[in-house]
MDTraj code that builds the backbone (N, CA, C; nanometers):
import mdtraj as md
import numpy as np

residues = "UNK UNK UNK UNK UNK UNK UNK UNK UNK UNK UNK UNK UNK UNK UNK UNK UNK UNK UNK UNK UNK UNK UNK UNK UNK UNK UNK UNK UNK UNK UNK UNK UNK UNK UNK UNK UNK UNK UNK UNK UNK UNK UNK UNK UNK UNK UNK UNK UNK UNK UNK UNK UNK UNK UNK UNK UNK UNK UNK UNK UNK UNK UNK UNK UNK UNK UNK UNK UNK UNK".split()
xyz = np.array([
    [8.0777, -20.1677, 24.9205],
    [7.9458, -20.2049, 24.9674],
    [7.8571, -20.2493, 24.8522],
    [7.8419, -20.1397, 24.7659],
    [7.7723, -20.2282, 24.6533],
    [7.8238, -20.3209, 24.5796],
    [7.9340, -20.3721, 24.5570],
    [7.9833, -20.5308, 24.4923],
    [7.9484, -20.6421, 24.6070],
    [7.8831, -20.6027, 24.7209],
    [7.8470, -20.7056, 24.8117],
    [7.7311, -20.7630, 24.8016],
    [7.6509, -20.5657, 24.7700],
    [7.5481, -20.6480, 24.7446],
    [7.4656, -20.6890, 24.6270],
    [7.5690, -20.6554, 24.4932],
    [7.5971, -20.7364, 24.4109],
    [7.6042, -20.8827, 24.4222],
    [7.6833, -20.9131, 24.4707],
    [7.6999, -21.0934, 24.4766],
    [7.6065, -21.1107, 24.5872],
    [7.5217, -21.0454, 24.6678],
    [7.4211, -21.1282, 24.7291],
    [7.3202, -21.1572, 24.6740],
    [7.3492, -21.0489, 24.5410],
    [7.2151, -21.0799, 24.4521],
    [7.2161, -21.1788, 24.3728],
    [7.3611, -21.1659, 24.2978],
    [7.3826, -21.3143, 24.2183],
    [7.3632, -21.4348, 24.2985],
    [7.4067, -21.4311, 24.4188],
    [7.4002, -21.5764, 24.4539],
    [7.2782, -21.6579, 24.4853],
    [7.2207, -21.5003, 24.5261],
    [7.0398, -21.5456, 24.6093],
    [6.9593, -21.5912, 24.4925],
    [6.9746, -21.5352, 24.3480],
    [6.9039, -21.5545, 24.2814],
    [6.9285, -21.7258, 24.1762],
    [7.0792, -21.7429, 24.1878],
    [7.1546, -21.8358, 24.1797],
    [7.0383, -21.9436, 24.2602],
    [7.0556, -21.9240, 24.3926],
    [6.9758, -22.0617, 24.4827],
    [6.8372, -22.0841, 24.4242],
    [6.7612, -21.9551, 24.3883],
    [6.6577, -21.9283, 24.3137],
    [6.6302, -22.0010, 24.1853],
    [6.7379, -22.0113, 24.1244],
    [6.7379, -22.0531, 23.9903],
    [6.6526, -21.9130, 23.8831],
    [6.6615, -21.8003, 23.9120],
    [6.5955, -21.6970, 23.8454],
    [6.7135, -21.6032, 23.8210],
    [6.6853, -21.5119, 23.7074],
    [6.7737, -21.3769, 23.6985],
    [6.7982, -21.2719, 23.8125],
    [6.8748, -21.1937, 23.8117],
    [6.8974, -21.0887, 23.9364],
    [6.8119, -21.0017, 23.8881],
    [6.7414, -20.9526, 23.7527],
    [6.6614, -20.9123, 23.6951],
    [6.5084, -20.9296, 23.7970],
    [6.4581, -21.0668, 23.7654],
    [6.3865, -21.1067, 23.7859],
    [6.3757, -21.1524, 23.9808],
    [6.4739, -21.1365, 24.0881],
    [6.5079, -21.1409, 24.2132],
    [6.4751, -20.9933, 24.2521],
    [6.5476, -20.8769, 24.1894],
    [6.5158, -20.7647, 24.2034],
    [6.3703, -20.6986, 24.1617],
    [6.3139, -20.7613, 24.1133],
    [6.1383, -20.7460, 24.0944],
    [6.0422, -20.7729, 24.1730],
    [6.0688, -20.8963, 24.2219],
    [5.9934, -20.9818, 24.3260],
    [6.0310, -20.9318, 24.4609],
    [6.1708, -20.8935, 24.4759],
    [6.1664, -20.7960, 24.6113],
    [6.1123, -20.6618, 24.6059],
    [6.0967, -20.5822, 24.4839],
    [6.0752, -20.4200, 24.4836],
    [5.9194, -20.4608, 24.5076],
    [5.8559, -20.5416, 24.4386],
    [5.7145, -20.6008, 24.4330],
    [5.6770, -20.6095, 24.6214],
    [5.7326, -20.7110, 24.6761],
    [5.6981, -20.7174, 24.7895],
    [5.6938, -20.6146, 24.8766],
    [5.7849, -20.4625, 24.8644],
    [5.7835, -20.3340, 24.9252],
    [5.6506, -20.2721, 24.8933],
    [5.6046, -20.2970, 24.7550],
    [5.5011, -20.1289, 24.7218],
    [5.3846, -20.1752, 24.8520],
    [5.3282, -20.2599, 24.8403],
    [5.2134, -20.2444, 24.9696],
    [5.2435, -20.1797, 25.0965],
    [5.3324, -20.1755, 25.1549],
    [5.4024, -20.1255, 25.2933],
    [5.4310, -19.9721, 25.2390],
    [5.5087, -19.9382, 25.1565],
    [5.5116, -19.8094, 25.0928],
    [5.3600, -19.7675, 25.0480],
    [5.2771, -19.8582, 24.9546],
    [5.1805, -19.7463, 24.9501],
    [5.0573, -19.7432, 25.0896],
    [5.0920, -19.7856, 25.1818],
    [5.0170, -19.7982, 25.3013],
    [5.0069, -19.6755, 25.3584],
    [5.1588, -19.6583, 25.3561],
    [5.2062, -19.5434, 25.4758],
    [5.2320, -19.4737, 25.3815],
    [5.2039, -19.4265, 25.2707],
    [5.1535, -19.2790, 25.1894],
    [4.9665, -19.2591, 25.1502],
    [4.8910, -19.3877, 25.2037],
    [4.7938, -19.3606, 25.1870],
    [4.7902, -19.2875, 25.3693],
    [4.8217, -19.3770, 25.4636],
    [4.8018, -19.3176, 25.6251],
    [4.8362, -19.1531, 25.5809],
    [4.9630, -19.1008, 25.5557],
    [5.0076, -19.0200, 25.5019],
    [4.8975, -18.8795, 25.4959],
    [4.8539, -18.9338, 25.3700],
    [4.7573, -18.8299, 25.3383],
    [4.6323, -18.8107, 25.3707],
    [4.5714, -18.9235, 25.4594],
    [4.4885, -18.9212, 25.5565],
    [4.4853, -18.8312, 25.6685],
    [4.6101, -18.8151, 25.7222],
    [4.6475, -18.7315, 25.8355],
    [4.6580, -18.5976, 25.7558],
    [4.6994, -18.5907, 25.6549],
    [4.7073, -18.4623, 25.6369],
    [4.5655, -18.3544, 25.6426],
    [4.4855, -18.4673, 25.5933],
    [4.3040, -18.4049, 25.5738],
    [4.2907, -18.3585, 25.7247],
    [4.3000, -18.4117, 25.8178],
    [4.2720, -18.4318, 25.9542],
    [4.2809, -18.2951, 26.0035],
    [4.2091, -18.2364, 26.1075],
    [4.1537, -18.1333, 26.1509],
    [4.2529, -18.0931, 26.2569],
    [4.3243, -17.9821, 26.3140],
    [4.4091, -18.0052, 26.4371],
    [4.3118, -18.0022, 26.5669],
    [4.3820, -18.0868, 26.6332],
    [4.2977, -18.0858, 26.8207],
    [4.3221, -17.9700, 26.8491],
    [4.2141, -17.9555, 26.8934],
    [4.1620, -17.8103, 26.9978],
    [4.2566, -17.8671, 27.1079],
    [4.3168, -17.7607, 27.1596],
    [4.3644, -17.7546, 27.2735],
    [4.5150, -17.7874, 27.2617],
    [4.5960, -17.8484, 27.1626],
    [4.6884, -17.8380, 27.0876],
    [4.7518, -17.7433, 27.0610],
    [4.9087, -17.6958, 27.0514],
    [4.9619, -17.6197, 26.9735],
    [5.0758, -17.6179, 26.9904],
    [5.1773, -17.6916, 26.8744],
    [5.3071, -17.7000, 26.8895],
    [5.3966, -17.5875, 26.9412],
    [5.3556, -17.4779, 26.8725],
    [5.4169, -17.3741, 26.8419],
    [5.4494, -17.3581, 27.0272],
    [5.3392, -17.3492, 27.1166],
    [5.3861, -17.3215, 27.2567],
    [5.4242, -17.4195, 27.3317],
    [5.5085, -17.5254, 27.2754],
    [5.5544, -17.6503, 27.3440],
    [5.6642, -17.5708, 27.4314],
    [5.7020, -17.6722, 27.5689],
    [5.7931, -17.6597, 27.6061],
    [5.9516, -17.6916, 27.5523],
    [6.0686, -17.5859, 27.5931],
    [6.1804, -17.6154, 27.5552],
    [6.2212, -17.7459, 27.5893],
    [6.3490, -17.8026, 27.5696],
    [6.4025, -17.8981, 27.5942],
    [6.5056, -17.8808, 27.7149],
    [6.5677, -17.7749, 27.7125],
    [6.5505, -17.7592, 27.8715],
    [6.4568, -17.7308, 27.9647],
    [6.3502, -17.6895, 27.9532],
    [6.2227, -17.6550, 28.0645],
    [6.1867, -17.7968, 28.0937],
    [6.1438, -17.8815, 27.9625],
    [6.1125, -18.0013, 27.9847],
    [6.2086, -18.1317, 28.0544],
    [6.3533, -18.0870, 28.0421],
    [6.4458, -18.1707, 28.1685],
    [6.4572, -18.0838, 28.2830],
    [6.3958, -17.9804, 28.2881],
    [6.4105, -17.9281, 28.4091],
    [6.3010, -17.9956, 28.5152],
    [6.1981, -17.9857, 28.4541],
    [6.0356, -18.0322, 28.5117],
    [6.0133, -18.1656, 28.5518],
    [6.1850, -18.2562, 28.4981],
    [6.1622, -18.3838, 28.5358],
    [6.2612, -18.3709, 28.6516],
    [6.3411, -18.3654, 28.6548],
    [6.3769, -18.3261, 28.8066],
    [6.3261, -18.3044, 28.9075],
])
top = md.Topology()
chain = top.add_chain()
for i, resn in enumerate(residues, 1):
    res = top.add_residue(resn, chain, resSeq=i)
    for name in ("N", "CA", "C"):
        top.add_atom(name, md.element.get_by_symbol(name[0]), res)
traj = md.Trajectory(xyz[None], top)
């Protein structure tokens, strides 16, 4: 698997006319915004207060809850 995607890198960067160096930058580059998005949402939620009236802890089972759809 990774010698595949090895040569997808050589080749992509090949069409590119750039290094696999320099292919592998410009893609890690294009991730951090989406990554640091959803670690800023992240820790937003964490501040967040729990709903009244909420509480995991007394959720229904997973059988009670296919029972109740029946």
């Amino acid at each position: 698997m990774a010698s595949n995607v090895a040569l997808w890198a050589i080749r992509r960067a090949a069409e590119k006319n750039i290094w696999v160096a320099k292919l592998v930058g410009r893609i890690l580059e294009s991730q951090m915004p989406a990554n640091d998005d959803y670690w800023q949402a992240y820790r937003e939620w964490k501040k967040m207060s729990p709903v009244k009236g909420v509480d995991a802890a007394r959720r229904m089972s997973r059988g009670d809850a296919y029972a109740r759809r029946l």
